[in-house]
N, C-alpha and C positions, 0 to 999 in steps of 0.2 A: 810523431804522427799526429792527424787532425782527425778529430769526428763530435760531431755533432751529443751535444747535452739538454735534453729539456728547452730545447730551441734556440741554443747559445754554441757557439764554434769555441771548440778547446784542443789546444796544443799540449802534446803528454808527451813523457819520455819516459815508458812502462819500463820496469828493470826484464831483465831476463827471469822468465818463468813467472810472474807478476800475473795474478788477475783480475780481471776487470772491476770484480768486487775494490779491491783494495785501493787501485788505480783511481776510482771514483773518488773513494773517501779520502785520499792524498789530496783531491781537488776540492772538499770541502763537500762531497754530494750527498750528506748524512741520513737521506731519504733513505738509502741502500744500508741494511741492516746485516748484521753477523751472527747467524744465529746458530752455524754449522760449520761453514768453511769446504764442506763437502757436497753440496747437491741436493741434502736428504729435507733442508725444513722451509727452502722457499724466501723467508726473510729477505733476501735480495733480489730477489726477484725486479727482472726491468725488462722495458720492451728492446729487444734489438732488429730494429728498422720494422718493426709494429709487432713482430713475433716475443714473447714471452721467456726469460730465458732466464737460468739460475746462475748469476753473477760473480758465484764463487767457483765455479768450474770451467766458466770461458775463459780463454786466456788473452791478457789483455790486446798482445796486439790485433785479434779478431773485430777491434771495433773501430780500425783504422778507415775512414772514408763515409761512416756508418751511424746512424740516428740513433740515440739510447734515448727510453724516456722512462723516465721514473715516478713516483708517486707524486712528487712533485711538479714536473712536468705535466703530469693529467689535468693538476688543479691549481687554484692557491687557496687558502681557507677562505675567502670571500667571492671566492669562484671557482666552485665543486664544480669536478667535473659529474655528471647523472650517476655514474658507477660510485663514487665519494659519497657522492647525496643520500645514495641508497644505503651506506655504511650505516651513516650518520643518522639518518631515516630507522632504520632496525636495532640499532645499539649492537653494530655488528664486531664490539669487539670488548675486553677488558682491560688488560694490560696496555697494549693496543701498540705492542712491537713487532709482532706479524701481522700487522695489518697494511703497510704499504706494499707488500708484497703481496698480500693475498689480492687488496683492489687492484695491482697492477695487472694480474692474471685472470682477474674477472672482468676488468676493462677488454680483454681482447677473445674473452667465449665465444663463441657462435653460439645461434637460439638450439644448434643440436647438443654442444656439449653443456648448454646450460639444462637440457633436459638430461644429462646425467652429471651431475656435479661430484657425486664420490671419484668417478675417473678424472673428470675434467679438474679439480680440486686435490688430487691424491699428490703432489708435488709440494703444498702447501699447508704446512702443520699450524696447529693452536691449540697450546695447552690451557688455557684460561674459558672460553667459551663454551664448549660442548658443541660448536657445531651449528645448532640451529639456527643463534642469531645469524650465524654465518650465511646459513641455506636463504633466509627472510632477506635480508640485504640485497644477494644477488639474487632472489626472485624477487623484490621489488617492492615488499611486502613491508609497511610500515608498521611500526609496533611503539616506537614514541608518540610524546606530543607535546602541544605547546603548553610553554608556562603562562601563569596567571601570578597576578600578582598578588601576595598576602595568601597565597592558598599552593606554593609549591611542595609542600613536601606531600606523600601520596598520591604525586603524580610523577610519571614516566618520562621525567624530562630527558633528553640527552645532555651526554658526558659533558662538563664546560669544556674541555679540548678538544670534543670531538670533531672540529674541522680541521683543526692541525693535527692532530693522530692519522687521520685518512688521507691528509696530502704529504706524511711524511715530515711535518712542520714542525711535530713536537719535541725539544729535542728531550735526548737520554742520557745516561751518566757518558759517552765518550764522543756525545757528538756536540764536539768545541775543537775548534785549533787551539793549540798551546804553542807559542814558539818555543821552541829550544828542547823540546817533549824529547826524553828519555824511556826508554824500554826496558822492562824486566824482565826474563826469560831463568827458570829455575829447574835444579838440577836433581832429580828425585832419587832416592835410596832405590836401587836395584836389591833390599834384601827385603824381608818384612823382620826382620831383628837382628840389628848390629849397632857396633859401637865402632864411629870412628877411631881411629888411630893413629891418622897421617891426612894432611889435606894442603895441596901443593896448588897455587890459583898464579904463579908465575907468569905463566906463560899465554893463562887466559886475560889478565892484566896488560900484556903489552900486543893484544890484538887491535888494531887500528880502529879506536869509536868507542872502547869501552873505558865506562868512566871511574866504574868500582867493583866489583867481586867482592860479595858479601857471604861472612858464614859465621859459626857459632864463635868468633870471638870478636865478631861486631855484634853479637845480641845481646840487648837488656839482661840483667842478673836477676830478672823479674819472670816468675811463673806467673800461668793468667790462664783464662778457660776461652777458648774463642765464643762459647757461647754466652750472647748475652740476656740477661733480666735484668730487671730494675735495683734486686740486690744482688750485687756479684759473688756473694756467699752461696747463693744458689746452686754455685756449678765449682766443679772440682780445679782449683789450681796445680793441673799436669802437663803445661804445657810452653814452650819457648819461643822466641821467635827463627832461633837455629837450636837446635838440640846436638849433643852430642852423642847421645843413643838413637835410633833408628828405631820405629816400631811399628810400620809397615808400609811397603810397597807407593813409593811414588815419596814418600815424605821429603822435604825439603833439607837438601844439604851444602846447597849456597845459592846463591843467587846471582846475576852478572844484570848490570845496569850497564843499557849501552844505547847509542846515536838510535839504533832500529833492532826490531824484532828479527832479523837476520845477522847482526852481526852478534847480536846474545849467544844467539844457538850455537853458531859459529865458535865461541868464546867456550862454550857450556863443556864442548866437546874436549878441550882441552884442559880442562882440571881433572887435577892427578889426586885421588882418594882410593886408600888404603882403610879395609876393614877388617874388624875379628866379628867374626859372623855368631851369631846366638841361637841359642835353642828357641824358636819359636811353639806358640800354640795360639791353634785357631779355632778350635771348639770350642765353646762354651762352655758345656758339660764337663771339661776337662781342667778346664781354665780355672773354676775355683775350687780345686780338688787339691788335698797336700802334695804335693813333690813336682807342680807345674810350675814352668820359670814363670815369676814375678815378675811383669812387666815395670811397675814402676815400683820397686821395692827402696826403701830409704826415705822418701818420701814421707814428712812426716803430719803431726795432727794439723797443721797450715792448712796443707794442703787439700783439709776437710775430704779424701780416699775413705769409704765406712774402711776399709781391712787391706791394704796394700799386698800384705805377704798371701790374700787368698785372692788376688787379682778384682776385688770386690769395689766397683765404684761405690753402690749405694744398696741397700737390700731394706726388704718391710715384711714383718712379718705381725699378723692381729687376728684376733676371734673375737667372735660375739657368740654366745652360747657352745653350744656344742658338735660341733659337724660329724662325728661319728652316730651321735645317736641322736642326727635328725637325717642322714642316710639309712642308717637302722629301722629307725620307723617308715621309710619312705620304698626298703625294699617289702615291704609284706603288702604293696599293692605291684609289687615288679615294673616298680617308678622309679630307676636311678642309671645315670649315663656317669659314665665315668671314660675321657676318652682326651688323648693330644693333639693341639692342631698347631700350623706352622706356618707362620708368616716370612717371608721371602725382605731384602733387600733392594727398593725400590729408590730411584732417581728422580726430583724435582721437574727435570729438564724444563726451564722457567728458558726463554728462550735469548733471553739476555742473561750471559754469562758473568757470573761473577766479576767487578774490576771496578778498579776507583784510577783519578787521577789526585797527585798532590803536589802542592806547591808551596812554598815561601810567599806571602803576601808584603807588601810592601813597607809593613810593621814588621817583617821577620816571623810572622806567625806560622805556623803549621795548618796548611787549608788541607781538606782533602771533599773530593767530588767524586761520592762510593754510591753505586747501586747495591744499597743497603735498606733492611726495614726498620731499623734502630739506628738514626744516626748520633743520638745523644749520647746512648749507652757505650758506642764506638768511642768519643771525643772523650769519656770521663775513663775509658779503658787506655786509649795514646795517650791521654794525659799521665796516667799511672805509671804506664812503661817506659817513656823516656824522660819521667820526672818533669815534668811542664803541668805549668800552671791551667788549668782548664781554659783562664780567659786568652791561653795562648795556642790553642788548638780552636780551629773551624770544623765541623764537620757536615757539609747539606748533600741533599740528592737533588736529580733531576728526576723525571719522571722514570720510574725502575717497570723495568720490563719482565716482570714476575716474580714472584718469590717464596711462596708456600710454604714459607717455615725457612728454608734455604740461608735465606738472608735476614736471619737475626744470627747470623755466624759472622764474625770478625774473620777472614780465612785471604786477604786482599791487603787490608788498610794499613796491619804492623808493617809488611814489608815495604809496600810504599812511603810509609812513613819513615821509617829507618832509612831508607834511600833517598828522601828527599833533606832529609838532617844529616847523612853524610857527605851526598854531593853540591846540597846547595840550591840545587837545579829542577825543574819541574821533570815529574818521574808518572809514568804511566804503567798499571799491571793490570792484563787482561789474562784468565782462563781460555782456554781451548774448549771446546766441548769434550774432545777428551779430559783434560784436567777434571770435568765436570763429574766425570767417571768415576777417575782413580784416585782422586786428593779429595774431591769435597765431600763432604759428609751427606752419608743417604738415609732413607729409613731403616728405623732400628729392624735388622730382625728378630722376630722374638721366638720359643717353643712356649703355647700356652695349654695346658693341665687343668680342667675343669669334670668336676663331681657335681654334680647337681641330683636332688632327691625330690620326689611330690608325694602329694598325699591321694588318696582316690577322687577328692575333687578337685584334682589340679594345683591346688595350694602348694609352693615350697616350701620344702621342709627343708633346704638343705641345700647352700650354695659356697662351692670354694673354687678359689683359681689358686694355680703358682705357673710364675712367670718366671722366664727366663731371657735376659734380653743380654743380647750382644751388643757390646756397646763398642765395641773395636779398639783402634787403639790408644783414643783417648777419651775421656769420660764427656767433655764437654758439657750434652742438654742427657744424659742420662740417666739422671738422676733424677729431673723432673719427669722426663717421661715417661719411667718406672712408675713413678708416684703417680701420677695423671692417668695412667692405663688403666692403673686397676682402680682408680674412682669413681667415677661416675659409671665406668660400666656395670661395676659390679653395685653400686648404689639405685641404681635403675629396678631394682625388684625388693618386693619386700620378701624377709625368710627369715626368722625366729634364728637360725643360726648360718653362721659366715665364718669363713677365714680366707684372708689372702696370704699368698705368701709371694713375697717378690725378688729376684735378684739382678743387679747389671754388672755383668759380667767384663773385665778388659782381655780381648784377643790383638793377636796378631793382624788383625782381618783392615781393611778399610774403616775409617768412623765413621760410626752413625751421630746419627744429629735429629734439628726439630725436620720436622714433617706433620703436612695437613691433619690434623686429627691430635697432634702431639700425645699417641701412645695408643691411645681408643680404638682405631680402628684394627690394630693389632687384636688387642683382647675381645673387642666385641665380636669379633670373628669367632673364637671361640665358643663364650658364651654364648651369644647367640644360636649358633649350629648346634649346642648341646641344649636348649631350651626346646628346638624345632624336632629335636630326635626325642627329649623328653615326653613334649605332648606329640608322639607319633606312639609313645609307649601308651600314653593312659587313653588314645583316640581322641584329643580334642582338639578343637579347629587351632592352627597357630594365634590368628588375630585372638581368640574366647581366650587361650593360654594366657597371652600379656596383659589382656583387660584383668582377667583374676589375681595377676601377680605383680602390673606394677605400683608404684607409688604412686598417692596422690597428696594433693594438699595436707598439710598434719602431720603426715611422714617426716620423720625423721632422715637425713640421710645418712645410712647405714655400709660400711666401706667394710676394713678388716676390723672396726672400730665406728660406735656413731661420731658422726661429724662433729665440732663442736665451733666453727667457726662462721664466717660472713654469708655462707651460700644458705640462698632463702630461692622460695617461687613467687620471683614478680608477677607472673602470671601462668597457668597449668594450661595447655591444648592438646595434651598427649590424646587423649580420649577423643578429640576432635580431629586427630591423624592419623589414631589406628581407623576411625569409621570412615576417614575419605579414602584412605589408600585402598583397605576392605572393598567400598563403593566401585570405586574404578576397577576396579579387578575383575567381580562381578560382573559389572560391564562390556567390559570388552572393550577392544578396539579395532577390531572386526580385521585385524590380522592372522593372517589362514598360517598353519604348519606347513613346514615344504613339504610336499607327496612322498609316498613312499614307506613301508613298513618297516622301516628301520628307523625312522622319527619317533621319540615320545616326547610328550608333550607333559611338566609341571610348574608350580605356582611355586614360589615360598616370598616370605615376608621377613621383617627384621626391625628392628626399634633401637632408639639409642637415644642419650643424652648424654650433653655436654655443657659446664658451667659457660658464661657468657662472657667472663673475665678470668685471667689467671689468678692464682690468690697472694696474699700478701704485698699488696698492695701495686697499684698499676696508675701512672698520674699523665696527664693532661693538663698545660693549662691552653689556654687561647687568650686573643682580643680582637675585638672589634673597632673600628675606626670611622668616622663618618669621613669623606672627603669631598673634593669638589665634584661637581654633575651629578650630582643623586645617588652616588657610588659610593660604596662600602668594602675598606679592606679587610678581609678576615689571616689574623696570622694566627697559624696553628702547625702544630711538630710533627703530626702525622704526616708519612710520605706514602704517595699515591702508588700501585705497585700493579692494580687492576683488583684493589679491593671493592673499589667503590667509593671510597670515603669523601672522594672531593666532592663529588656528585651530591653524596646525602649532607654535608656539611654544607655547601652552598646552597642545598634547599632548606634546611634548617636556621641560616642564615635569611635568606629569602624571607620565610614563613613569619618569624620575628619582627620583622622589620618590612614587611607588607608592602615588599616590593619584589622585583623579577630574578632569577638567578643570575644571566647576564647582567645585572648592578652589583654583584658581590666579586668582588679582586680577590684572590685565592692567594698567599703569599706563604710556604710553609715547606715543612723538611727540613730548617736551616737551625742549627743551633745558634746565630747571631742573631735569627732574627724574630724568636718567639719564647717564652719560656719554657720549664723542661716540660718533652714527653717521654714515658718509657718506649712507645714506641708502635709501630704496625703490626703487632703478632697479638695471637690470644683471641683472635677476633674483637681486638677492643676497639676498634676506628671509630665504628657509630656509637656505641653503649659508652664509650670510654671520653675522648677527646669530641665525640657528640654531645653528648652530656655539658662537657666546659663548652664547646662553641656556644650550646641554642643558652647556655648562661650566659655569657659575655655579650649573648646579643639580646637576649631579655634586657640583662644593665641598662645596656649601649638605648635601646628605647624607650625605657624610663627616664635618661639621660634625655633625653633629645626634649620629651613631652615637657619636663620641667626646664630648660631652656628656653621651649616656643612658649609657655606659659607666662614667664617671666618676660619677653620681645612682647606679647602680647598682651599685659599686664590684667594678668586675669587670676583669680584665684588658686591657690596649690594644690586643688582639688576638682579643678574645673575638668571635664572627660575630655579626651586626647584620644587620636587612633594617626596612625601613619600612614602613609600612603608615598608610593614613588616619587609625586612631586614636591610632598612634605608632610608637615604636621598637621593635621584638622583639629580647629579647635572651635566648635558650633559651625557654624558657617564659613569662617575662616580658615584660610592656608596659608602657613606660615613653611615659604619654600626652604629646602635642603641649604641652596647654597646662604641663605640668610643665618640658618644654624651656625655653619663652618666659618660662618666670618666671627663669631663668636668667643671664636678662640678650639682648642683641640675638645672635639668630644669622641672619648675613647672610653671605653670599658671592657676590663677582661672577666675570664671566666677561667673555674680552675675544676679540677672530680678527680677524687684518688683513688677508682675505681670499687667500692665496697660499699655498701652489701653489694655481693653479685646473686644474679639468677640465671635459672637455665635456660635450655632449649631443649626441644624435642623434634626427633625426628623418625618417621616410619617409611621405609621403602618395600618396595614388592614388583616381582618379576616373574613372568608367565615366560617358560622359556621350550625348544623343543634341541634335543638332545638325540645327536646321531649315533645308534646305539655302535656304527660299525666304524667310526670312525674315530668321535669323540667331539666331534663338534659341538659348541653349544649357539646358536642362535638367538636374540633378544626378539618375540615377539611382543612384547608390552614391557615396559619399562616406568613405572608409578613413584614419584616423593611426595608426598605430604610434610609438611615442615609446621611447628609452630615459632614464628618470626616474629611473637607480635603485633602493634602496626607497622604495615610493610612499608619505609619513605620510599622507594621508589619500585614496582612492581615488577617491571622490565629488569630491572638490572637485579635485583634481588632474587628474580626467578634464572637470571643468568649465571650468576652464582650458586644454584640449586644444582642446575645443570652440569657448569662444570667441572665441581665436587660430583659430580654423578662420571661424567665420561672420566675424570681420572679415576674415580674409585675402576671403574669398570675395567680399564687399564692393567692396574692392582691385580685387579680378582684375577682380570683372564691370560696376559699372556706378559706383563713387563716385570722382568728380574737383573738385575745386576747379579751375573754369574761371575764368582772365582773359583780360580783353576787347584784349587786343594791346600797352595802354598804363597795365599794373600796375592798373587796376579789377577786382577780384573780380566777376565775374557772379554774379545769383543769393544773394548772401549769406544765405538764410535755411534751415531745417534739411529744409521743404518743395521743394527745390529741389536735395538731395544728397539721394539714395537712400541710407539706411542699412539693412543689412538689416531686415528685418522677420520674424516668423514665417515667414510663408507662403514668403519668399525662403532658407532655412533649413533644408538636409537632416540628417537626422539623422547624424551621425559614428559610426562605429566605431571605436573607442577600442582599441588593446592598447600593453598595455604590457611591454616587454621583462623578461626575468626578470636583475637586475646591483645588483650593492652598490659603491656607490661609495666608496673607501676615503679620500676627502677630504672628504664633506658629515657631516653630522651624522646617525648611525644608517643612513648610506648611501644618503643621499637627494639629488637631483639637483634644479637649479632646473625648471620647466616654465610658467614664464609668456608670455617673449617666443617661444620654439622654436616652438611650433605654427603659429605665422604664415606662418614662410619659404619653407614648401617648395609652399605653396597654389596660388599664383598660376602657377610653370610645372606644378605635377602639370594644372592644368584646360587651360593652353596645349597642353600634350603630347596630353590626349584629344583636346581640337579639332582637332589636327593629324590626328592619327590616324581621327578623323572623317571628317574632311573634306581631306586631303592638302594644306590651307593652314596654312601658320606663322602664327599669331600674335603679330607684332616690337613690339605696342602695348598699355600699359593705360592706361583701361579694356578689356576685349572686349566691349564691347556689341551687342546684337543686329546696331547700325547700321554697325557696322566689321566685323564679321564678316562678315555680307553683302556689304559694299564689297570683303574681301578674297576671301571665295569667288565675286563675281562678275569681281574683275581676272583671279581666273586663270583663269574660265572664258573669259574674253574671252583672254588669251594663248597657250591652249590652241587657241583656234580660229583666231590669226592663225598661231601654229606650222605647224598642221596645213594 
């Protein structure tokens, strides 16, 4: 058939049942993204014959005779189309992999449906922004602006990709042809516990196209943790790349590499496996209790398991004084909450799905090309497993279309590796959105247990958690996030006596893994809601409760145990966020309750910190390069994922070197081509591999000045300032390309992330709450953050944001439900509310006035922070709504009601 592409005639011969999505990207149309496969998130979104249309559910031959236009077709990056312009204009996006779709839908609005954009918009997801940028963009509304030169950083420049992000330009990890590309397609455990016994791949071997059938006796004799950190000791080695136990639902028990994703499946279905099914357990509570199967029992001290035979990945248990008799003292003013709350199992959904490509390089080396946030940590884990020299493994990204923790998971790269070492051949493995579901690892769920006691004036007398974290069925990040949950949250208040107790439990269930907050916003849920019910008991304001109790400079920080390592305050704003958030609340924002006597209307607020770096140690190096035209390469290991980093790295660069951000060449992600980083997670981008850049390029212009000194033959001392065109030296310019002929001027930069410092962050929400139904409504929606110096305002605040609409998500309605017996219910993206526009209030954003004297120009991380404090600031209004705690997330309309109707039933058996 013929039809028309972005203004070009193409001849297709779609397969049967084939849709236009795929059909495109057969042809190289990499604009058209995959972010669903089903209709539900827009990503491929393209005009057909000017009409707007989801690419994954037309089928192909519907585009026979017929114009498609795509994001590319609107523009090209040096000619935006107005709707582009206006992306790029508002920094309407972060990741910026739902962004050709969303411009391509907002390309064709009418001025009616752009007056309601939640409808008009509701076809079209983004888990990265919140939203707003989004609303600014297509209302026209600029919130960038230009750079200057020598004065980039603390200004609101746009993304450096952002005209290729908006026309679909930029690629991402799968948009490259590869000839000869190979497919993976794998065949998951139907039990949540068994042991193979028989596995018969005969017959899926002699289906026409498949090249290998892989299973547990093609796997390395190497255990390994898919989660990675800088030291692999970190994480529990329980894991293979085929196992011959089974230990829950969906787990990987061979693989088939073949011509296409059709003929896998094909292949998949015909492997013959025989199993002895096991006694499973999926509780927790149950799980490290004597006489429960032992998940990975035999497994030994290697394997750093704290207790195998009590299914125990890692546990903590510490005090400081005494918790019985600072609850004791604490009840003779009838000041003590003692009470459980329960965190739910929540999904990433980063809209680019897990998957890497890998190949043989023309040296025989091992390349792979993974939407990954640690691509080093990957190449030094392939190297381990199939015994290969590090210098013989590649690993870089392209630009990664989200990641929240997600992808500092290896869960992709072994099996394409293993496939590309046994076929030879360039090998491709992509996730399904389902896959995204039932195999990748989500947030841990936890049960957290919190005592808290005060004194008559508010003082804590008395703070303890115990945690209980399900960590599923393999330990992986669970043991850090055990450890990290109850840190900083529970280090956040001062009190004469503490104890944590902690445990991560292995169930049969799904794994958990990192996620935004890595652990915190689990427990501060907790904590917090029992801090908001404390000061309910002694009558004082929330915000007066945390000024009296939390830590300030001098403080100690105080855990199950005081601290005794790297974490200092490069700079304190807490005090500067309980009074703005405070402020705005007071205020108003002149948003009315909906009518009606079955609305109430309450407030609550919430506080958190979080370190600014992981601990024990986190590296970056970088360097900087002068080259010809007044341009500057900067190579650095962090990979872009819709953190931000490249943005504030290349104003950081910029700033140093006292020229424009457009002068700085971005070259980075690649382990061939930088030195090592640990990686994208931790929030370390700016504090961490910022820190090495604005070093490498301080060098790099000291470098420069004593070269134009020396052309200039003027004293070693003589005063130097740079400038776009070059060096000033008195009167004199001594231009760029006169340096470069010089010979190479390079200089790097290195930070091994320590001391670290915190962040602080206060949220508060004024909400109204239908008492008959259970609704809850956002009418004010408040963060205050302390960030430091903010390098870039817009995007920093965009990050506020959208750790605000996912936390929101969290609180209110997204759960990864299973069905009692380790099944994922539901696995499709249709079937998990993620926010949407219209679900989406707008944030108020302040940000505290603090220079941190450890980040780079005094800048603090702000990607994971925003998340933590969400989910009790909306529990606390509810409460104060409606005088019912909410101990459970989600809060959905349907538990809210259940809980405002038990106690009006309790109320009336009282009475």
């Amino acid at each position: 058939m013929r039809f028309t592409v972005d203004g070009q005639s193409v001849n297709a011969h779609p397969r049967p049942g084939q849709c236009l999505r795929t059909l495109l990207r057969d042809h190289e149309i990499f604009a058209v993204k995959k972010g669903c496969d089903a209709g539900d998130c827009g990503a491929c979104t393209v005009l057909l014959d000017g009409h707007p249309v989801h690419a994954c559910v037309v089928p192909a031959h519907r585009a026979e005779d017929r114009e498609v236009t795509t994001a590319a077709g609107l523009g090209s990056p040096d000619r935006l189309h107005p709707v582009q312009q206006q992306f790029v204009a508002a920094a309407g996006f972060q990741c910026g992999f739902c962004t050709p779709g969303m411009v391509v839908t907002a390309s064709a609005l009418t001025p009616d449906q752009r007056a309601d954009l939640p409808h008009a918009l509701k076809g079209n997801l983004c888990r990265c922004t919140g939203y707003r940028a989004i609303r600014d963009a297509v209302g026209g509304v600029r919130t960038t602006e230009d750079d200057c030169s020598g004065d980039s950083s603390g200004r609101s420049i746009p993304a450096p990709a952002a005209t290729r992000v908006v026309c679909g330009a930029e690629p991402y990890t799968l948009d490259i042809r590869v000839e000869g590309l190979l497919h993976v397609q794998v065949l998951g455990s139907p039990h949540a516990h068994a042991r193979i016994t028989r596995i018969d791949t005969a017959a899926a071997e002699e289906v026409p196209g498949v090249h290998a059938v892989l299973t547990h006796r093609d796997s390395p004799d190497f255990a390994f943790s898919t989660a990675r950190h800088e030291l692999r000791t970190d994480d529990p080695d329980d894991t293979y790349v085929f196992d011959t136990v089974l230990r829950f639902v969906g787990q990987r028990v061979a693989a088939v590499v073949a011509d296409s994703v059709d003929i896998a499946r094909r292949a998949m279905e015909v492997i013959d496996v025989d199993y002895e099914v096991l006694e499973p357990v999926f509780d927790p509570e149950l799980a490290h209790r004597a006489g429960a199967p032992q998940l990975h029992a035999g497994k030994g001290a290697e394997s750093r398991i704290a207790d195998p035979t009590r299914n125990l990945v890692a546990e903590l248990h510490g005090e400081v004084g005494d918790i019985e008799s600072g609850l004791e003292a604490a009840r003779a003013f009838g000041a003590v909450v003692e009470g459980t709350w329960q965190t739910q199992r929540v999904q990433h959904v980063h809209l680019e799905t897990h998957s890497a490509i890998g190949w043989l390089d023309d040296e025989g080396r091992l390349t792979l090309r993974s939407s990954t946030q640690v691509p080093f940590l990957v190449r030094d884990e392939l190297a381990r497993l199939f015994a290969l020299d590090r210098s013989r493994v590649r690993v870089f990204t392209a630009r990664v279309g989200g990641g929240f923790g997600a992808k500092q998971e290896m869960l992709v790269e072994d099996l394409v590796a293993l496939a590309v070492l046994r076929t030879g051949k360039p090998v491709q493995y992509e996730f399904t959105r389902s896959d995204q579901f039932t195999t990748a690892p989500c947030r841990h769920p936890m049960r957290i247990s919190v005592r808290a006691g005060a004194d008559g004036d508010g003082r804590l007398t008395a703070l303890a958690v115990d945690v209980l974290s399900d960590a599923g069925a393999y330990g992986n990040h669970s043991a850090g996030v055990m450890f990290h949950s109850c840190g900083e949250s529970v280090a956040l208040y001062r009190s004469p006596n503490k104890r944590v107790d902690a445990r991560a439990v292995y169930t049969n269930n799904l794994p958990s893994g990192a996620f935004r907050g890595y652990g915190l916003g689990q427990v501060i849920f907790g904590i917090e809601s029992a801090l908001d019910e404390l000061a309910g008991k002694l009558g004082i304001d929330p915000f007066e409760f945390r000024r009296r109790n939390v830590i300030v400079p001098g403080d100690d920080f105080v855990e199950g145990e005081v601290a005794h390592d790297d974490l200092t305050y490069g700079s304190y704003g807490l005090d500067q966020c309980l009074d703005l958030a405070e402020t705005a609340l007071r205020r108003g924002n002149g948003v009315t309750p909906p009518k009606g006597s079955q609305w109430r209307v309450g407030e609550g607020m919430a506080a958190s910190m979080i370190a600014t770096i992981p601990p024990r140690g986190h590296f970056s190096e970088a360097s900087c390069t002068l080259v010809e035209g007044g341009r500057y390469e900067l190579r650095v290991g962090t990979a872009e994922f819709g953190n931000g980093t490249t943005t504030v790295h290349t104003q950081l660069a910029a700033t140093a070197l006292g020229t424009t951000a457009d002068r700085i060449i971005v070259r980075q992600s690649d382990t061939d081509i930088t030195g090592h980083d640990t990686g994208a997670f931790g929030s370390a981008g700016s504090v961490v591999a910022g820190k090495a850049v604005n070093q490498a390029c301080n060098s790099l212009r000291a470098l420069l000045f004593d070269t134009a000194r020396r052309i200039a033959g003027v004293a070693d001392d003589a005063e130097c300032s740079v400038t776009p065109a070059g060096v000033r030296i008195g009167t004199r310019v001594i231009e760029l390309d006169k340096l470069v002929a010089e010979g190479e001027l390079r200089a790097e930069g290195r930070h091994d992330g320590t001391p670290r410092s915190v962040v602080f962050n206060v949220h508060a929400f004024r909400v109204a709450v239908d008492t008959v139904t259970g609704e809850v409504r956002i009418l004010q929606s408040i963060q205050s953050a302390d960030a430091g110096t903010v390098l870039n305002p817009q995007q920093c605040r965009g990050q506020v944001e959208g750790g605000v609409a996912q936390a929101i998500g969290s609180a209110l309605y997204e759960e990864i439900r299973l069905d009692g017996a380790g099944t994922v219910l539901g696995p499709q993206l249709r079937n998990y509310h993620i926010p949407q526009l219209v679900d989406v209030p707008e944030t108020e954003v302040y940000f505290a006035d603090t220079y941190d004297e450890l980040g780079p120009l005094g800048a603090k991380s702000m990607s994971e922070s925003p998340y933590n404090p969400v989910a009790p600031a909306l529990a606390n209004a509810i409460a104060d709504a409606t005088g019912v705690r909410m101990r459970r997330l989600p809060m959905t309309p349907a538990r809210v009601w259940r809980e405002m109707t038990t106690a009006r039933v309790h109320r009336i058996e009282l009475s």
